[in-house]
mmCIF file as Biopython writes it, N, C-alpha, C and O atoms, coordinates in Angstrom:
data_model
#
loop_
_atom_site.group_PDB
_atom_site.id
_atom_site.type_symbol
_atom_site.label_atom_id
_atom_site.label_alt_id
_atom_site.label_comp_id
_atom_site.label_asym_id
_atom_site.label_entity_id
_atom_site.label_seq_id
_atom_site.pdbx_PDB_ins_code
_atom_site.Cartn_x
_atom_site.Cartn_y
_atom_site.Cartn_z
_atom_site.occupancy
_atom_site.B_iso_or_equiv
_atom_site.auth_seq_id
_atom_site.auth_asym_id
_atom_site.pdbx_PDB_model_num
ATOM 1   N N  . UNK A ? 1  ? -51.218 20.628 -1.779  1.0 0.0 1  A 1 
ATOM 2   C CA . UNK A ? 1  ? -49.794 20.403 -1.656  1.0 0.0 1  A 1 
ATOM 3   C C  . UNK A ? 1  ? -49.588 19.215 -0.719  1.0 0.0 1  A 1 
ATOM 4   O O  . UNK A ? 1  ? -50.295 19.232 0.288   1.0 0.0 1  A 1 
ATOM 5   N N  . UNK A ? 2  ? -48.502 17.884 -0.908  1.0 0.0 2  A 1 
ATOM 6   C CA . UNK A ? 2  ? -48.305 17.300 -0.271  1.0 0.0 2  A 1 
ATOM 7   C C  . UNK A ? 2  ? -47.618 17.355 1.000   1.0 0.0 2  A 1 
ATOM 8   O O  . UNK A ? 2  ? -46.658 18.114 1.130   1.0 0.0 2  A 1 
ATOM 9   N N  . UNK A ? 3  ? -47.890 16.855 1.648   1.0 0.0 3  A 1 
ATOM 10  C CA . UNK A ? 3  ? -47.063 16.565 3.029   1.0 0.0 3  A 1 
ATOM 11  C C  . UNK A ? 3  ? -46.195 15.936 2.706   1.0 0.0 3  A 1 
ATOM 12  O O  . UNK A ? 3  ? -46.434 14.829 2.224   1.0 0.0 3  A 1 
ATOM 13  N N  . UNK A ? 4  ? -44.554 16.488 2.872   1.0 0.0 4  A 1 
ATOM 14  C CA . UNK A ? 4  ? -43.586 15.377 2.807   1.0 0.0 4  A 1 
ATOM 15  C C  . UNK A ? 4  ? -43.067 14.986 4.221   1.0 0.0 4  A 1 
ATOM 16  O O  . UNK A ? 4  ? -43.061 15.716 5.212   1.0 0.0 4  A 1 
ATOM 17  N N  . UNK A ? 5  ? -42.567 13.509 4.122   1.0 0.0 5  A 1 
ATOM 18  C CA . UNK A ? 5  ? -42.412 13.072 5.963   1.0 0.0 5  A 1 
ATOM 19  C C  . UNK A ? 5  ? -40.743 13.100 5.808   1.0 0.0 5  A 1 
ATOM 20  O O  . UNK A ? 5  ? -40.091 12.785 4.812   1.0 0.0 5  A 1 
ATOM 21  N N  . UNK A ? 6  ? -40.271 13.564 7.068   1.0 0.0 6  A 1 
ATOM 22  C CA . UNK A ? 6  ? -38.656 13.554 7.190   1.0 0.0 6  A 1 
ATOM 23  C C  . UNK A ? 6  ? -38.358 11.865 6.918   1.0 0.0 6  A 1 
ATOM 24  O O  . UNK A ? 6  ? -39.061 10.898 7.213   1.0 0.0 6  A 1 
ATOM 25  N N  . UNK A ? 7  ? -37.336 11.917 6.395   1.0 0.0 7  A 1 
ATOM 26  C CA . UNK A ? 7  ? -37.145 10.507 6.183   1.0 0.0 7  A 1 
ATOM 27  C C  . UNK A ? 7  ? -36.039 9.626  7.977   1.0 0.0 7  A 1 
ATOM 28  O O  . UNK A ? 7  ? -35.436 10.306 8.807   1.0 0.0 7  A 1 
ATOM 29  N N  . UNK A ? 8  ? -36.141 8.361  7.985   1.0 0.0 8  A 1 
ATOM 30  C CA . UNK A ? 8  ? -35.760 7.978  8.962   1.0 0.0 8  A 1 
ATOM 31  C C  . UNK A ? 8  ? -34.292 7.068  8.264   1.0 0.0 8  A 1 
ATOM 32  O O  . UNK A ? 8  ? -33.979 6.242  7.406   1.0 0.0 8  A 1 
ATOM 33  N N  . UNK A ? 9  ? -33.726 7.950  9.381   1.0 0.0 9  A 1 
ATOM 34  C CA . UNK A ? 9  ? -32.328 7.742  8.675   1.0 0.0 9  A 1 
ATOM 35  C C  . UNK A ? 9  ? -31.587 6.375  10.152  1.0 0.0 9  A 1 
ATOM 36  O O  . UNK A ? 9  ? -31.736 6.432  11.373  1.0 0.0 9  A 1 
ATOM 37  N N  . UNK A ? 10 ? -31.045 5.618  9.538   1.0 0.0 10 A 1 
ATOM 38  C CA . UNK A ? 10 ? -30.734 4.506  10.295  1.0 0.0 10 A 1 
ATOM 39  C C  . UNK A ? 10 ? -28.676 4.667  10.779  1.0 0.0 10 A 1 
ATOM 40  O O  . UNK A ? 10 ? -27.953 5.571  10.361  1.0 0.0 10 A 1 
ATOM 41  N N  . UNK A ? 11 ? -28.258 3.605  11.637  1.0 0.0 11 A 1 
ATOM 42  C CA . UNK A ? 11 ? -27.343 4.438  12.554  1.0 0.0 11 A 1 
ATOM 43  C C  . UNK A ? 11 ? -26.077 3.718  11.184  1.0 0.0 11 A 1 
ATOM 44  O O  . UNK A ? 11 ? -26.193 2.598  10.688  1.0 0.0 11 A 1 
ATOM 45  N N  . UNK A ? 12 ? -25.010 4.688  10.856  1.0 0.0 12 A 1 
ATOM 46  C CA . UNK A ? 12 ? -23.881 4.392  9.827   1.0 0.0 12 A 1 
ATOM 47  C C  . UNK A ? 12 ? -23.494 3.322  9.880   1.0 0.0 12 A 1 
ATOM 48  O O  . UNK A ? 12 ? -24.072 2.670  10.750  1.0 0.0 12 A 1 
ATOM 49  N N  . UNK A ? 13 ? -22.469 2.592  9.133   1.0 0.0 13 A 1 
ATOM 50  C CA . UNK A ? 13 ? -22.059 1.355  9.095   1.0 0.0 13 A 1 
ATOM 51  C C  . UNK A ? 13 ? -20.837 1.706  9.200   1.0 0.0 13 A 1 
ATOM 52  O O  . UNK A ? 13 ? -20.246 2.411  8.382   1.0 0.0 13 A 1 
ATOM 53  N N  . UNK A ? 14 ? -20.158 1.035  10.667  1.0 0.0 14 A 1 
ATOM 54  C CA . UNK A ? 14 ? -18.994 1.357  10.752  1.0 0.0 14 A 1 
ATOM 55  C C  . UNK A ? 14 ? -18.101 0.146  9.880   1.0 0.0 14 A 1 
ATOM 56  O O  . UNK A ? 14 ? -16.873 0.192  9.953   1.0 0.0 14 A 1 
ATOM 57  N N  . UNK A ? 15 ? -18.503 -0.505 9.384   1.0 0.0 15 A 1 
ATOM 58  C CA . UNK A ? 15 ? -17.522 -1.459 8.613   1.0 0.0 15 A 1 
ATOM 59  C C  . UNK A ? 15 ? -17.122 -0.888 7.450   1.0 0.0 15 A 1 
ATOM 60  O O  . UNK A ? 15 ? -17.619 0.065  6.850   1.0 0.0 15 A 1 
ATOM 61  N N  . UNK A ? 16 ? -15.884 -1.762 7.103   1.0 0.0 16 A 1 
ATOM 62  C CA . UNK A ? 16 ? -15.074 -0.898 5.984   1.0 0.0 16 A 1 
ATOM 63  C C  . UNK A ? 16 ? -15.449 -1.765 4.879   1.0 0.0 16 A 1 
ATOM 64  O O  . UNK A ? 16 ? -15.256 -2.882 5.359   1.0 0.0 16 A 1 
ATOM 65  N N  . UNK A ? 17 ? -16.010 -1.986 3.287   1.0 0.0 17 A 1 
ATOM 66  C CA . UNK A ? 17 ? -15.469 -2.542 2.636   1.0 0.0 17 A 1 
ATOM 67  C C  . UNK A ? 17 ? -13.944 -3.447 1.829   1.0 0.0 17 A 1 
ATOM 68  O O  . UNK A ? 17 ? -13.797 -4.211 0.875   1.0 0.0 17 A 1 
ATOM 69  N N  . UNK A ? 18 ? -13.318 -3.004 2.551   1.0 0.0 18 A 1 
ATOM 70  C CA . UNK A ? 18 ? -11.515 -2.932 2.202   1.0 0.0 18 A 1 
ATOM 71  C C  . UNK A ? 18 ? -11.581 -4.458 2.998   1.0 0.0 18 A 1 
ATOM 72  O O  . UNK A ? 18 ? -12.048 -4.863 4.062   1.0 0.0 18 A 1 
ATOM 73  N N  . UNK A ? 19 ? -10.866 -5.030 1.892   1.0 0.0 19 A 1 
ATOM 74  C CA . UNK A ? 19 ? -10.379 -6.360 2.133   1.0 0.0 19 A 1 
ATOM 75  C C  . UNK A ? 19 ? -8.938  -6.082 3.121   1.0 0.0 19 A 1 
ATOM 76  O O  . UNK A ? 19 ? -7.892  -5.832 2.522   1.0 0.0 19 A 1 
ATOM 77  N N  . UNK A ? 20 ? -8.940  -6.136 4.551   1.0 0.0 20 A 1 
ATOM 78  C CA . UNK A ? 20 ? -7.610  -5.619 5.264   1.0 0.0 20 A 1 
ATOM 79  C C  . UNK A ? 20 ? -6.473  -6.867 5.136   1.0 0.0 20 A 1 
ATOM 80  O O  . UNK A ? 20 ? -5.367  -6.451 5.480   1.0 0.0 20 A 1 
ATOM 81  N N  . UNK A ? 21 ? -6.463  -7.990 4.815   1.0 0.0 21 A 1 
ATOM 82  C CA . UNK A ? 21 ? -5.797  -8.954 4.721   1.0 0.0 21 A 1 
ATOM 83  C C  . UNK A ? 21 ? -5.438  -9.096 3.465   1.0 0.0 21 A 1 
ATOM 84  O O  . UNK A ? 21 ? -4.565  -9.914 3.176   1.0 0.0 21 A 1 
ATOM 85  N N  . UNK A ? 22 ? -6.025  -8.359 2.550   1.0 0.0 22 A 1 
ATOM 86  C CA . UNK A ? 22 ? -4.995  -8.338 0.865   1.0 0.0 22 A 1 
ATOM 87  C C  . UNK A ? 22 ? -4.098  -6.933 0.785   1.0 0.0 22 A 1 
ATOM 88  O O  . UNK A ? 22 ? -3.205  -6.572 0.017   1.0 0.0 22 A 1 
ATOM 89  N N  . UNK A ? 23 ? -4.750  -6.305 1.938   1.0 0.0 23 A 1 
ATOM 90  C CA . UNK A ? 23 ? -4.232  -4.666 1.490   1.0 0.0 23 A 1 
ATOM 91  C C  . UNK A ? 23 ? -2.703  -5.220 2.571   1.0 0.0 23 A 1 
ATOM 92  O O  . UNK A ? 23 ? -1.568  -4.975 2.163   1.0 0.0 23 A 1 
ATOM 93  N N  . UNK A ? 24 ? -2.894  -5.825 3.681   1.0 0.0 24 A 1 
ATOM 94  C CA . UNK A ? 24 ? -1.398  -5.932 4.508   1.0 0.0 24 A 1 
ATOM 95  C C  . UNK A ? 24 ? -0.420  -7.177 3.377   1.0 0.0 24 A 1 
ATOM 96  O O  . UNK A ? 24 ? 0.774   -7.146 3.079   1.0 0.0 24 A 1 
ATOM 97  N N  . UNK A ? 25 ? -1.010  -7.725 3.153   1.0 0.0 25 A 1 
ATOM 98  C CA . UNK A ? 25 ? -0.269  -8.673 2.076   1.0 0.0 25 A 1 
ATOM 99  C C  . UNK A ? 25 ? -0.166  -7.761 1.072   1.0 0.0 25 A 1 
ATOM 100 O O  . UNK A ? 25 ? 0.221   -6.880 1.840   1.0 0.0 25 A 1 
ATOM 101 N N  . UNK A ? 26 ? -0.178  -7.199 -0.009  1.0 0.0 26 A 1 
ATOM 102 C CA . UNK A ? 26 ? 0.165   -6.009 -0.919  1.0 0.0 26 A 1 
ATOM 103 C C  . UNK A ? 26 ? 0.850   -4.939 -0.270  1.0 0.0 26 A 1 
ATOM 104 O O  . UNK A ? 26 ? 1.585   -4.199 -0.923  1.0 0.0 26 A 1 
ATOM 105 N N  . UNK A ? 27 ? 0.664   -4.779 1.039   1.0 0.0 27 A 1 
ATOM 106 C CA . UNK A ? 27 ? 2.051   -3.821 1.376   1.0 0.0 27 A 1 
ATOM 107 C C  . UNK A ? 27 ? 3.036   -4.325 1.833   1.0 0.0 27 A 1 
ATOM 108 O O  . UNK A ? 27 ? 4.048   -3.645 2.001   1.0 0.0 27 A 1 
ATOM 109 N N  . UNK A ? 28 ? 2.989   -5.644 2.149   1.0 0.0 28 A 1 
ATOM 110 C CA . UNK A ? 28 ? 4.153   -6.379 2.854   1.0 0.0 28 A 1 
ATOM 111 C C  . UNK A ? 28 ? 4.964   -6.576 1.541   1.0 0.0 28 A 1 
ATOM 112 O O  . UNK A ? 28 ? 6.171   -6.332 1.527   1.0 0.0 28 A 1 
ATOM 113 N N  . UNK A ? 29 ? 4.246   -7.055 0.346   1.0 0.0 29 A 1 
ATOM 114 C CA . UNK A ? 29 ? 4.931   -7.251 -0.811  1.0 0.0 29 A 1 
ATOM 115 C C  . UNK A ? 29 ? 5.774   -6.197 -1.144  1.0 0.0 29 A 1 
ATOM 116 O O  . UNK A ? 29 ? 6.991   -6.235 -1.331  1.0 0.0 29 A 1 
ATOM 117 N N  . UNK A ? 30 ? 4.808   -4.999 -1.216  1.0 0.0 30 A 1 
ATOM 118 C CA . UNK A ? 30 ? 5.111   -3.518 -1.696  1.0 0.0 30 A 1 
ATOM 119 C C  . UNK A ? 30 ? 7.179   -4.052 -0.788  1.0 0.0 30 A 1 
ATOM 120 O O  . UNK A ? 30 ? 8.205   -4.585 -1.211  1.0 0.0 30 A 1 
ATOM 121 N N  . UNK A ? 31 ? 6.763   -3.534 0.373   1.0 0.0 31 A 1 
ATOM 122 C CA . UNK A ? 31 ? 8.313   -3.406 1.547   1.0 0.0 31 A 1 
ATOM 123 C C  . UNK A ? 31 ? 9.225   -4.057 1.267   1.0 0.0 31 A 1 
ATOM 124 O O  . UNK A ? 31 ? 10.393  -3.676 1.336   1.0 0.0 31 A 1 
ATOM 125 N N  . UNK A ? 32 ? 8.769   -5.388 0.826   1.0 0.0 32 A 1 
ATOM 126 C CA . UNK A ? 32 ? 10.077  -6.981 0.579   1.0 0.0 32 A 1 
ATOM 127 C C  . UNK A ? 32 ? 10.868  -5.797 -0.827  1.0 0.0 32 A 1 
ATOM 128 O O  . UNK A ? 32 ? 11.976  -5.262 -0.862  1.0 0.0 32 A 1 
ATOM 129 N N  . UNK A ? 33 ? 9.856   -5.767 -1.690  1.0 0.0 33 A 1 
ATOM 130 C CA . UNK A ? 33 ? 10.300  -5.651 -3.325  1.0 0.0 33 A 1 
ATOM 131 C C  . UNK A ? 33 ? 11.055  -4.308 -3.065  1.0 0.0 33 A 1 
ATOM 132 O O  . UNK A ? 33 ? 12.200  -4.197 -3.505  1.0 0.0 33 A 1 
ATOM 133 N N  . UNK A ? 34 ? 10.462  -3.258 -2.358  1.0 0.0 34 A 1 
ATOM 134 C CA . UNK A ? 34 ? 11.717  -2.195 -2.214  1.0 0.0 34 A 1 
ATOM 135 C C  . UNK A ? 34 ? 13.157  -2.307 -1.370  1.0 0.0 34 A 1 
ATOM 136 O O  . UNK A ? 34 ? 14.195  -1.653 -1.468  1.0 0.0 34 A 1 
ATOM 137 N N  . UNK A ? 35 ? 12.768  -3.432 -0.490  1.0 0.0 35 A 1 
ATOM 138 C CA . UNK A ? 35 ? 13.977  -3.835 0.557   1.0 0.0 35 A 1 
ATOM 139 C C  . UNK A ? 35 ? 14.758  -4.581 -0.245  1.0 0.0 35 A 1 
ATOM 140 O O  . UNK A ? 35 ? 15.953  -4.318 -0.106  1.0 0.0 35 A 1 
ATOM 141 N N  . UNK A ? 36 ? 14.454  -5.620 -1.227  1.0 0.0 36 A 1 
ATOM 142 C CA . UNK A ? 36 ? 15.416  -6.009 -2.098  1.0 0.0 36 A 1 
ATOM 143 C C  . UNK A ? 36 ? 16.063  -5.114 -3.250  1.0 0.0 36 A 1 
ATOM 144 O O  . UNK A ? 36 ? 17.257  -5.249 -3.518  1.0 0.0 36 A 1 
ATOM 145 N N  . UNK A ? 37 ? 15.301  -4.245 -3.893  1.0 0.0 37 A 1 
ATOM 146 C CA . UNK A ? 37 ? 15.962  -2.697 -4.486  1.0 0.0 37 A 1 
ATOM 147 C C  . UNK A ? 37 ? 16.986  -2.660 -4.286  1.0 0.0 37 A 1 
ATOM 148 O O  . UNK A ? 37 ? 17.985  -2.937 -4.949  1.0 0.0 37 A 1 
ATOM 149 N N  . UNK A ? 38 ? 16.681  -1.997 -2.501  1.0 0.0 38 A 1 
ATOM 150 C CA . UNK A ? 38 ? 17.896  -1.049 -2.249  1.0 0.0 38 A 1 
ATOM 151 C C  . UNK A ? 38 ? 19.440  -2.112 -1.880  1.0 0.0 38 A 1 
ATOM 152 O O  . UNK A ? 38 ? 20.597  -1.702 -1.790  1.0 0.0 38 A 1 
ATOM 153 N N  . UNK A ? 39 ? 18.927  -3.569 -1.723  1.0 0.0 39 A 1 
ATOM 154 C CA . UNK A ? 39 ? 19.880  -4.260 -1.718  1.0 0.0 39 A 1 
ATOM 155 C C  . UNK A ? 39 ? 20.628  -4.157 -3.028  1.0 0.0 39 A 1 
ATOM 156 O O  . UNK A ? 39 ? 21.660  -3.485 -3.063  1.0 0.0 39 A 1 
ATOM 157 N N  . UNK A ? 40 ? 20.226  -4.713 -3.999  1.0 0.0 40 A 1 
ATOM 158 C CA . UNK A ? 40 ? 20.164  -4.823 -5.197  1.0 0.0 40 A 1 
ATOM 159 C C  . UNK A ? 40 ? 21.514  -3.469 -5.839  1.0 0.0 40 A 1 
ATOM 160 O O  . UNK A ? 40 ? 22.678  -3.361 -6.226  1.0 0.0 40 A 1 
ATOM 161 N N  . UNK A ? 41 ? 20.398  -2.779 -5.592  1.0 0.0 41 A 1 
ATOM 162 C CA . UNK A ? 41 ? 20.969  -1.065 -5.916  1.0 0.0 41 A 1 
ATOM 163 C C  . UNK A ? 41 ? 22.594  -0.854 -5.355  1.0 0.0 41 A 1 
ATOM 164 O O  . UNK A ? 41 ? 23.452  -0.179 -5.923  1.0 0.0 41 A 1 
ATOM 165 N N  . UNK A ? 42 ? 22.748  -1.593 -4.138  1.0 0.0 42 A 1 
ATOM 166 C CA . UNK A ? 42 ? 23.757  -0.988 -3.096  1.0 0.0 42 A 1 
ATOM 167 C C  . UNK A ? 42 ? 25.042  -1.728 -3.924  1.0 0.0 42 A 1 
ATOM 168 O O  . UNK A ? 42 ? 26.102  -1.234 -4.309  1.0 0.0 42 A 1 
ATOM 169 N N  . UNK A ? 43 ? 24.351  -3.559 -4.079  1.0 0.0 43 A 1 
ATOM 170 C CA . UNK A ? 43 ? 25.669  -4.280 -4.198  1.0 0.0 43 A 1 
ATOM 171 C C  . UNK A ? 43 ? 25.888  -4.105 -5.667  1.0 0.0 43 A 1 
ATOM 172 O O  . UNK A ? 43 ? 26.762  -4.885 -6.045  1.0 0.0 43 A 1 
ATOM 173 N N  . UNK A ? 44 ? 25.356  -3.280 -6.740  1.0 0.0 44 A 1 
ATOM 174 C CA . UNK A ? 44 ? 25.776  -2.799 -8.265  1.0 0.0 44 A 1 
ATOM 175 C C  . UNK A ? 44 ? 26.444  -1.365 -8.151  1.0 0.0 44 A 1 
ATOM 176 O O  . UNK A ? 44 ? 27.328  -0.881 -8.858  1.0 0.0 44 A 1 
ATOM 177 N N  . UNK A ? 45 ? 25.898  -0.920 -7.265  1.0 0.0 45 A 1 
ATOM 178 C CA . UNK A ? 45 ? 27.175  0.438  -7.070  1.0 0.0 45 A 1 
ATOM 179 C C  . UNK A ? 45 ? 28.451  -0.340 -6.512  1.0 0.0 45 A 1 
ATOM 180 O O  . UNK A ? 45 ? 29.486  0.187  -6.921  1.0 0.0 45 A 1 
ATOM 181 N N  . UNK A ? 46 ? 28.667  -1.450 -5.687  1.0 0.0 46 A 1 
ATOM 182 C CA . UNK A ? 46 ? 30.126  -1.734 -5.755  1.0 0.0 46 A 1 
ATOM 183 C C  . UNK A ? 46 ? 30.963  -2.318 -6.226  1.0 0.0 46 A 1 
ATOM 184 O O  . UNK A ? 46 ? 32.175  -2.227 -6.033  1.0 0.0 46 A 1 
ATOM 185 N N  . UNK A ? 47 ? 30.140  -3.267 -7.184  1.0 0.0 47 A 1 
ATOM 186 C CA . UNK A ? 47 ? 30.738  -3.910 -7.980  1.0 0.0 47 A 1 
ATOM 187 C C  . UNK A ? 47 ? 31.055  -2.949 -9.299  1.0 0.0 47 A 1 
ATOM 188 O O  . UNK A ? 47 ? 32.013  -3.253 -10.010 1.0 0.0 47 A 1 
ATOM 189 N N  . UNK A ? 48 ? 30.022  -1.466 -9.710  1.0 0.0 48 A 1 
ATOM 190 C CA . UNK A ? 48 ? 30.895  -0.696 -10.168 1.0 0.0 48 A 1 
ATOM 191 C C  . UNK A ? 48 ? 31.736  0.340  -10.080 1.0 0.0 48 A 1 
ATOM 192 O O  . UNK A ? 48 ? 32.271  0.953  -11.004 1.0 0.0 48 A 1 
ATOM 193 N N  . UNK A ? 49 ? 31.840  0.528  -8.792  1.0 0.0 49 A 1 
ATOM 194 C CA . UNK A ? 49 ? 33.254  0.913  -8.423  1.0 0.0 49 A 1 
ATOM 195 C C  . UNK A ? 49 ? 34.622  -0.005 -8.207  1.0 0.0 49 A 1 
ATOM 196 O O  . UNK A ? 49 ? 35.787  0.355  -8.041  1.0 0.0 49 A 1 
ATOM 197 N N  . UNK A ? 50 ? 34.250  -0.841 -8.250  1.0 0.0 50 A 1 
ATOM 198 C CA . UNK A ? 50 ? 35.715  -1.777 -8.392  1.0 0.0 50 A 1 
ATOM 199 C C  . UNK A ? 50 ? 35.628  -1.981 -10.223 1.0 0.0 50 A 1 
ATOM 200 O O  . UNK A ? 50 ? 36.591  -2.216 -10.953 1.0 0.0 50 A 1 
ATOM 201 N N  . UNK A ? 51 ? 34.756  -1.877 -10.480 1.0 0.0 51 A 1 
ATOM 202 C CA . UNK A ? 51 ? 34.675  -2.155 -12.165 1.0 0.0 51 A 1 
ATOM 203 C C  . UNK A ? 51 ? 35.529  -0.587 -12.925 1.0 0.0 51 A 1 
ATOM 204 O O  . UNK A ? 51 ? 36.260  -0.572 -13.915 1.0 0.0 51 A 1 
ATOM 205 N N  . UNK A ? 52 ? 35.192  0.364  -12.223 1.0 0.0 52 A 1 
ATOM 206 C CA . UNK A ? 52 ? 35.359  1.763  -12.775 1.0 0.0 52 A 1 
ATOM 207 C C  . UNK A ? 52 ? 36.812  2.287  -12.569 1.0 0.0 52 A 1 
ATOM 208 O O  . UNK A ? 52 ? 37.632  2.802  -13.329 1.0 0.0 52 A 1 
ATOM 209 N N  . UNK A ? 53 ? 36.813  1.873  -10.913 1.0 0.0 53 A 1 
ATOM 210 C CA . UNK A ? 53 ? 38.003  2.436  -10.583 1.0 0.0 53 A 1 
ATOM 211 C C  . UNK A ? 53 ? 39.319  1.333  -10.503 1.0 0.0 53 A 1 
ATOM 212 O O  . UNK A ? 53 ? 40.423  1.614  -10.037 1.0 0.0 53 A 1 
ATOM 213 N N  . UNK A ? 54 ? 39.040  0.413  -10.902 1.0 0.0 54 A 1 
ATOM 214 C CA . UNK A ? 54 ? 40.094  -0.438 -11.308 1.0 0.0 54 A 1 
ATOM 215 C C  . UNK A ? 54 ? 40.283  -1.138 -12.421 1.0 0.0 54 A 1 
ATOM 216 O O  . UNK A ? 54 ? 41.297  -1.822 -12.556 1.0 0.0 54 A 1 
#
């Protein structure tokens, strides 16, 4: 029967793969595109209430 040897395990890699400078640029985008939405959203609800109710 063989001898098996514990294997030598080396210290983790704390680095991330993740590109962090496309992921903050893709959420900054993400924020603009919903911040213009709710602009968007706000000034068509009043233009149809002056459309509706007058």
């Amino acid at each position: 029967m063989a001898k098996t040897h514990a294997q030598h395990h080396t210290d983790p890699v704390l680095e991330s793969g993740m590109d962090y400078a496309e992921h903050e640029k893709t959420y900054n985008g993400f924020i603009t595109g919903v911040k213009w939405s709710v602009y968007g959203i706000a000034a068509l609800m009043v233009v149809l209430y002056f459309v509706v109710i007058h």
